[in-house]
N, C-alpha and C positions, 0 to 999 in steps of 0.2 A: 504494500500500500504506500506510493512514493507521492508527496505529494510534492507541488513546485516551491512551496516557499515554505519554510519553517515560521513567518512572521505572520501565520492566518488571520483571518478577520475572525475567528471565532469566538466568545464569548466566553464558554470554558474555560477553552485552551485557557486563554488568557490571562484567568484566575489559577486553576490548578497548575499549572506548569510554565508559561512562560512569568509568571511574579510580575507581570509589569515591568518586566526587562528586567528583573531583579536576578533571576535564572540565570540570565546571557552573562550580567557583570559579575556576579559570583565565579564563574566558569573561568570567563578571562584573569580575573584575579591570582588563580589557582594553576591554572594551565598555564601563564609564563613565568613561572620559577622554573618548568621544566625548560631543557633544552641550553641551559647552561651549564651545567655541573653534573659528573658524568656520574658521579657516586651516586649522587641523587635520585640520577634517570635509572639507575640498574636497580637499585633497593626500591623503585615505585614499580618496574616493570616484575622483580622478585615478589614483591605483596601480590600485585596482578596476577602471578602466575599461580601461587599457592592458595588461589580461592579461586582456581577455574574449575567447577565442579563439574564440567564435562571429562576434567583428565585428575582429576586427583579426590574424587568420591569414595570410590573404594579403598584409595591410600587411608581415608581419614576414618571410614568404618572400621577397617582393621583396626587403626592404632587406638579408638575403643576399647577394641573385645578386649586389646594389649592390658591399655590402661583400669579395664572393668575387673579384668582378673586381677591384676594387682591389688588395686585398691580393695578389691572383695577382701582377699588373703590379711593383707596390712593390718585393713579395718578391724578386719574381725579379731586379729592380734590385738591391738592398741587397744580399742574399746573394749573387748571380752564382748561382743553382740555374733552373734550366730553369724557362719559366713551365707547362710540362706535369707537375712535380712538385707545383707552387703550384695550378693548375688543380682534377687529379683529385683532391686533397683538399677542397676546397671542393666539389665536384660531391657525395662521398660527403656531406659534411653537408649540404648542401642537399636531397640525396635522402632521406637522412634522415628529417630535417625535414619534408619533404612527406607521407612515407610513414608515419611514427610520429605524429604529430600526430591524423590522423584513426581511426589504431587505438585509440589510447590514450583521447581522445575515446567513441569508441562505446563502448569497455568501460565509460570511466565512468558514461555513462550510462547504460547495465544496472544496474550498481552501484546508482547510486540507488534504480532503479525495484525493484531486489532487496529491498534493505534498507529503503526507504522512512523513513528517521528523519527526524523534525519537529526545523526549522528553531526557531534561537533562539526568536525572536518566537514562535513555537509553541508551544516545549517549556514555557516558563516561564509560560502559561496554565494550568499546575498544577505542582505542586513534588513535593519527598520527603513532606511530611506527608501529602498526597494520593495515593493510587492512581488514579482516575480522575479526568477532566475533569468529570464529574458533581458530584462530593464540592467539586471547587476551588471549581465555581459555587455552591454551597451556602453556603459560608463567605463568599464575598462577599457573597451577600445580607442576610449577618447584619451587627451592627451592629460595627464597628473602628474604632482611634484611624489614622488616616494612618501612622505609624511601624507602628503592627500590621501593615497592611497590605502595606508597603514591606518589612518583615521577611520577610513570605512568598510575595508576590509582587515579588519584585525588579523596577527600574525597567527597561525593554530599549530601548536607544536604535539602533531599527530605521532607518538613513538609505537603505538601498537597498528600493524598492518592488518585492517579485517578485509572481507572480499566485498565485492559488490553488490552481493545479495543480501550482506549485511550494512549496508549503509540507512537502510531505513529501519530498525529496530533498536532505537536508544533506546526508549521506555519500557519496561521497566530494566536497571542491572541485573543484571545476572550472578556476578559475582558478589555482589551485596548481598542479593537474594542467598546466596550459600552459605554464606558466611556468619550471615542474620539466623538459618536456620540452625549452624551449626552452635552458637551460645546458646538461642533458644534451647537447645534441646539438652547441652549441660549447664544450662540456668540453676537446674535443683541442685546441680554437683559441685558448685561454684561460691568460694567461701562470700563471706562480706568482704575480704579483701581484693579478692580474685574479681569478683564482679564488672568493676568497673573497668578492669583490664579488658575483658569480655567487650564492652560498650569500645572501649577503645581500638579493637581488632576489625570492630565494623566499622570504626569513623579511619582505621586506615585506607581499609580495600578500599571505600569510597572515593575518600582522597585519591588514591592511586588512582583511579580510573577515573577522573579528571583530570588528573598530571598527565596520562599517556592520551588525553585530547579525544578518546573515545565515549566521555558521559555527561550528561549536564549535571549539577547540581539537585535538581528534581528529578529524576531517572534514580539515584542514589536513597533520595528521600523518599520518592513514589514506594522503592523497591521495598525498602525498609518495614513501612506501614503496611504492606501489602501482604510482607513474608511475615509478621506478628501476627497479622490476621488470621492466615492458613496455619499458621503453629498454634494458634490459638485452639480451632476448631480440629485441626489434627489430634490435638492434646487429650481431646475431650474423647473422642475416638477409638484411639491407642488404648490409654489409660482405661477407659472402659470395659475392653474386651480384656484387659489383662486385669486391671484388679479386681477380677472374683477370685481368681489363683492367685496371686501373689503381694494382697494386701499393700498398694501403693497410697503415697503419700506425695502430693506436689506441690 
């Protein structure tokens, strides 16, 4: 669903996602720190890659079971509490885990394919002075000082290469959407201290994926609210079929 200009007359839009331009200036804000500092651009593209739940899903189930059996073993050591209390709580997050992952997933991608909004590098091929990509191109072929230029077409420091079939599916992240699922789902495992580190793991990926020029600011936030939602009602789900057997607590 491509449409010609990211700056629609729509009324929505307008309110939910582009903020009254508030989206676009957050974005540029964000997006050129990258593209000077090389350390920078690798540790935002490293965050990026480690929340791509199309390639590292099942890395992250594993290191669960890894972590559920330990902790079971530990717990049940340090506390003296049965390792069958330690056990069935890690079972419901791990199931979880397995089961909200691919839901949350496929809605997303509906989402995009629903909405179809153009991707940074996209959008900024035409601006607010412009209604169509037609008008944008006009103006470049005329003659301007490089600051002219720069003025209306902002610089987009794109570091991640997606294809052309994805150029229209910003909304919602994706990688946020994973990321968001995966605290969600060890929210109950996660001390007072740990918590906010958790909150914090999601405002990187986010971040990241604005540095590499491929998300807006609302895409990140859309994702967010969207993936609490579905782990919400997932929770409810889960948890249900499992605590007749194994007496959960969330």
């Amino acid at each position: 669903m491509a449409t010609e200009s990211y700056f629609s007359d729509s009324v929505p839009k307008e309110l939910f996602y582009d903020w009254a331009g508030a989206n676009r200036w957050m974005f540029l804000q964000i997006n050129e720190l990258s593209g000077s500092n090389e350390t920078y651009d690798q540790a935002m593209k490293f965050i990026s890659n480690a929340s791509d739940g199309k390639h590292v899903f099942l890395f992250y189930l594993a290191a669960l079971v890894i972590i559920g059996l330990f902790s079971t073993i530990t717990g049940a050591i340090k506390k003296h509490v049965g390792i069958r209390y330690h056990f069935n709580h890690w079972i419901a997050v791990i199931a979880l885990f397995a089961v909200a992952f691919p839901v949350n997933a496929a809605i997303n991608h509906s989402l995009k394919d629903y909405f179809g909004y153009p991707r940074p590098y996209v959008a900024f091929k035409t601006t607010t002075k412009f209604k169509t990509l037609a008008e944008a191109e006009d103006f470049k072929r005329t003659s301007h000082t490089v600051s002219e230029m720069r003025e209306v077409f902002p610089e987009i420091h794109q570091l991640e290469k997606r294809s052309a079939d994805d150029d229209y599916r910003s909304f919602p992240s994706g990688h946020v959407a994973f990321i968001t699922c995966l605290i969600a789902c060890l929210w109950s495992k996660l001390s007072e201290s740990q918590r906010p580190l958790g909150a914090l793991a999601i405002l990187l990926v986010g971040w990241s994926r604005m540095a590499l020029g491929v998300h807006f600011p609302a895409d990140v936030v859309g994702s967010i609210i969207i993936t609490l939602v579905v782990m919400s009602l997932m929770k409810i789900a889960v948890f249900s079929i499992l605590s007749k057997g194994l007496r959960l607590k969330w």
